[in-house]
N, C-alpha and C positions, 0 to 999 in steps of 0.2 A: 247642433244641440238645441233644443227645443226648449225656449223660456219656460213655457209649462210644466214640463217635465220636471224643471226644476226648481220652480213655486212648490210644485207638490214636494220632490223630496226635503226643502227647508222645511214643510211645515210638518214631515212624518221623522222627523227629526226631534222634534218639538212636543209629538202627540203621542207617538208609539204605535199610532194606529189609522191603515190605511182608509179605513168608511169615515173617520173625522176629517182626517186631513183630506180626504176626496170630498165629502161636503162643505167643510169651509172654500173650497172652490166650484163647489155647483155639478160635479160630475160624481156617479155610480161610484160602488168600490171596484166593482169591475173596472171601470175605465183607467180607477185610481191604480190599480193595480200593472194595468198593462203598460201605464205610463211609467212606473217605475221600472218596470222590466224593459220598455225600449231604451231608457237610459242607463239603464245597466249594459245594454247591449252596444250602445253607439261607448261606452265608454272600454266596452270589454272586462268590466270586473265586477265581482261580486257587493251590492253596496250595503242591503240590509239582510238581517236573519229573517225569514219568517214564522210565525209561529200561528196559532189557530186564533188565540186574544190578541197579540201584542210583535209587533216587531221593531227590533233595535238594529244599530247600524254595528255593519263591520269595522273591520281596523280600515279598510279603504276608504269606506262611508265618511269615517269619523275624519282623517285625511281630508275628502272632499269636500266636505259640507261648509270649510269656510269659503272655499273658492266660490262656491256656488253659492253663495252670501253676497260676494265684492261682486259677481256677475250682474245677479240682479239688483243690484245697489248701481250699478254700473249702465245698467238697460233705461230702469226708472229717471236716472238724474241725466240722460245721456237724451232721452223723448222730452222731458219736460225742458230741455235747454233750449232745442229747434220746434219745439211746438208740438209736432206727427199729431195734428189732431187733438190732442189735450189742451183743453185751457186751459186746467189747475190740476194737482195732484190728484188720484184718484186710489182708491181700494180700499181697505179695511186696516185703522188705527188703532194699534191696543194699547192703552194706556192705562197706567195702575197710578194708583194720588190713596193719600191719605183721606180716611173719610169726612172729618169732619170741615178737612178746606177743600174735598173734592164738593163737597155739597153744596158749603156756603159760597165758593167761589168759582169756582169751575161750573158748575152747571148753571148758572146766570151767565155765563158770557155763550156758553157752547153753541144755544143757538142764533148767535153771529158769524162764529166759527165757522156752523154746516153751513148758513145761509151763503158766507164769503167762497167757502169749497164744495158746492153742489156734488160733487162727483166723491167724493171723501165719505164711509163709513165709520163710524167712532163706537169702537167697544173700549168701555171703562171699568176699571173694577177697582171700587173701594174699601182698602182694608189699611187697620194701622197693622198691622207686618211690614215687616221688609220685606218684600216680593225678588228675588230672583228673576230677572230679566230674561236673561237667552234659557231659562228653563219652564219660563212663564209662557214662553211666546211675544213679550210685549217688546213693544216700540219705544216704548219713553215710560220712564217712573220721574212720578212727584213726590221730590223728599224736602222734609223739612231738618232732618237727622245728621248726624254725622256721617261723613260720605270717607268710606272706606275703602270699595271696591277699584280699585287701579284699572281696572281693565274697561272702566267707565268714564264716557267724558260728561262733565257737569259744563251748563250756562245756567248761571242766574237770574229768575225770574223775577224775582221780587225782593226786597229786606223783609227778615221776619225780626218785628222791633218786639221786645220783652217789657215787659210792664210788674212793677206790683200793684195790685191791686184791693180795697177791701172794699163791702157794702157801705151804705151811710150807717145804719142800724147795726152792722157790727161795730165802725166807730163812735156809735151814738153811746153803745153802750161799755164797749171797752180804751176807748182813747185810742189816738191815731200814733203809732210811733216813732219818734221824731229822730232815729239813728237806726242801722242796723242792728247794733247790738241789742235794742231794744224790742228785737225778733222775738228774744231767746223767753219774753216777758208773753208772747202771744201766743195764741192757737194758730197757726200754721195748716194749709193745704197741699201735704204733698203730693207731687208727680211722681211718678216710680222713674229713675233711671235719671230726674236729677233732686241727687243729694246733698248736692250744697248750692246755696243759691251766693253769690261772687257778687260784690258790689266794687265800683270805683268812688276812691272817697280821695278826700286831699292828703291822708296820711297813706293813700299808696291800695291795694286789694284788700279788700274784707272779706272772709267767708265766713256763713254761715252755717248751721247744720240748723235746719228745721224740724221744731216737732210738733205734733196735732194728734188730733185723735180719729184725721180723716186720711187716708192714704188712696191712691189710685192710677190706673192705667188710663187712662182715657182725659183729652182735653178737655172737652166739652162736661164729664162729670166734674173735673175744678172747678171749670168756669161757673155753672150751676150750683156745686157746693157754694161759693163764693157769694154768688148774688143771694142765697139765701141765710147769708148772715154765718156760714159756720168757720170762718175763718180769713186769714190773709193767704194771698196764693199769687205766685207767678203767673202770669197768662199773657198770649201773641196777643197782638192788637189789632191780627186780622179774627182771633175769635169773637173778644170781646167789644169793637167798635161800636158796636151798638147798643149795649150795655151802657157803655160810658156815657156816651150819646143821649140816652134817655134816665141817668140820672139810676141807676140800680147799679152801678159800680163806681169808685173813685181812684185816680190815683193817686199813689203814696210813694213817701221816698224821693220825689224827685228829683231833689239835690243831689241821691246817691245813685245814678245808674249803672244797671247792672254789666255787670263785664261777661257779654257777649258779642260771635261775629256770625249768629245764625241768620240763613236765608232760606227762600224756600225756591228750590232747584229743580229744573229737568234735566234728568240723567239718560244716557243712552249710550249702547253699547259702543266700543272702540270700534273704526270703519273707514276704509279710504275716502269714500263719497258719503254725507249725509243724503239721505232720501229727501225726495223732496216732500213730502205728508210730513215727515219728523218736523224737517226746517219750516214746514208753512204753521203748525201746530207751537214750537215755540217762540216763532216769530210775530204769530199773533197773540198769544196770551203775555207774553215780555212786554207787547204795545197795549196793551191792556191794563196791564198793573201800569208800567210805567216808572218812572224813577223816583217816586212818590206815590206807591199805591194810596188808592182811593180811603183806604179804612186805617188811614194816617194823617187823612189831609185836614182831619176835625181834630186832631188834638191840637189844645192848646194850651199855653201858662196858666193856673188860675188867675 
């Protein structure tokens, strides 16, 4: 059975369609085509439907396509254990992140990354969605979210530490407030999707319910509401480090911190053998952050 063969059918698996998945590996649709039909044939069954746009897989297809998953999961970590000529992981990385910590954080280390894995191509795609993994095609998603999917395994990258935060010029003008309950007194920046902001105090959990006249989906628009004075707002402190840093945000509340266990995680799909690109990809950015990322290591007590 032919490795190739079956590169190509995981990724028309993936695609629906044989001229994609035949130029993500560098060959005609011709060629892509006949390679699916010799492993139809070494295997004796029917694997996909064809159609003139689009083809999808059979009931055998759908059957086979994990095996030929743990194969080359099997091939890859099986070369890179005795060497065959590979120094390091090699082929093509898809990863999906979040945008606004794919940007600020991920693309400052990447080229370290390619430099440590010369052989290694990295496609990224940044979207705040939750992306769908084995129907995305990708390798590994960056979540900061809650992680639901079972059929995925999580390692922790990094702590994602939560903060409240306001401008000086919004304290300057409104007062800094010295309890949670004294929220309920302020304009408020919320996030969509958290509605209450959860404080530890010495009489046990506080929740709040926040209100403003600023609502929003996006990090990074908080984080910028915030530093221009229109409210108090949650925010990571891998957004905002710099902010704080240079004196356009402060933080508040410190005595009450918030009751959270969020992180920011590589997920990837359940698999007898990790690949070895996955394993070198989280093994490098884990050493990177560190057990104290870097956009943590400047805060301190006033």
């Amino acid at each position: 059975m032919n490795i190739e063969h079956l590169k190509l059918f995981v990724r028309l698996a993936v695609t629906h369609n044989i001229s994609l998945a035949g130029s993500e590996q560098g060959i005609s649709p011709a060629v892509a085509s006949s390679y699916i039909s010799k492993l139809e044939q070494a295997l004796g069954v029917r694997l996909v439907h064809r159609t003139t746009r689009k083809v999808s897989l059979t009931q055998e297809g759908e059957a086979f396509l994990p095996h030929a998953e743990d194969v080359l999961a099997s091939v890859e970590a099986a070369r890179a254990s005795v060497g065959v000529g590979e120094s390091s992981p090699r082929g093509t990385l898809r990863v999906t992140a979040p945008a606004s910590f794919g940007r600020m954080h991920l693309m400052p280390a990447l080229k370290g990354f390619l430099s440590a894995y010369p052989e290694l191509t990295v496609d990224f795609r940044f979207s705040d969605s939750i992306v769908d993994l084995v129907e995305g095609g990708f390798d590994i998603a960056i979540r900061n979210a809650e992680l639901k999917d079972s059929t995925l395994i999580a390692r922790k990258l990094a702590s994602d530490h939560r903060i409240v935060c306001a401008s000086p010029e919004y304290l300057e003008r409104y007062g800094e407030p010295e309890s949670p309950q004294a929220l309920r007194n302020h304009q408020c920046i919320n996030l969509m999707g958290l509605e209450n902001w959860v404080f530890d105090t010495v009489d046990g959990h506080v929740s709040i319910k926040p209100v403003g006249r600023f609502r929003t989906d996006h990090g990074e628009a908080v984080r910028d509401a915030c530093v221009d004075g229109l409210g108090i707002a949650i925010n990571s402190t891998w957004n905002v480090y710099q902010h704080l840093q240079r004196g356009e945000l402060v933080q508040i509340l410190r005595d009450y911190p918030l009751v959270s266990d969020t992180a920011i995680w590589a997920v990837y799909p359940s698999s007898r053998l990790l690949a070895p690109k996955v394993r070198a990809f989280i093994d490098y950015f884990a050493e990177c952050y560190g057990n104290t990322p870097y956009w943590d290591k400047d805060l301190r007590e006033p």
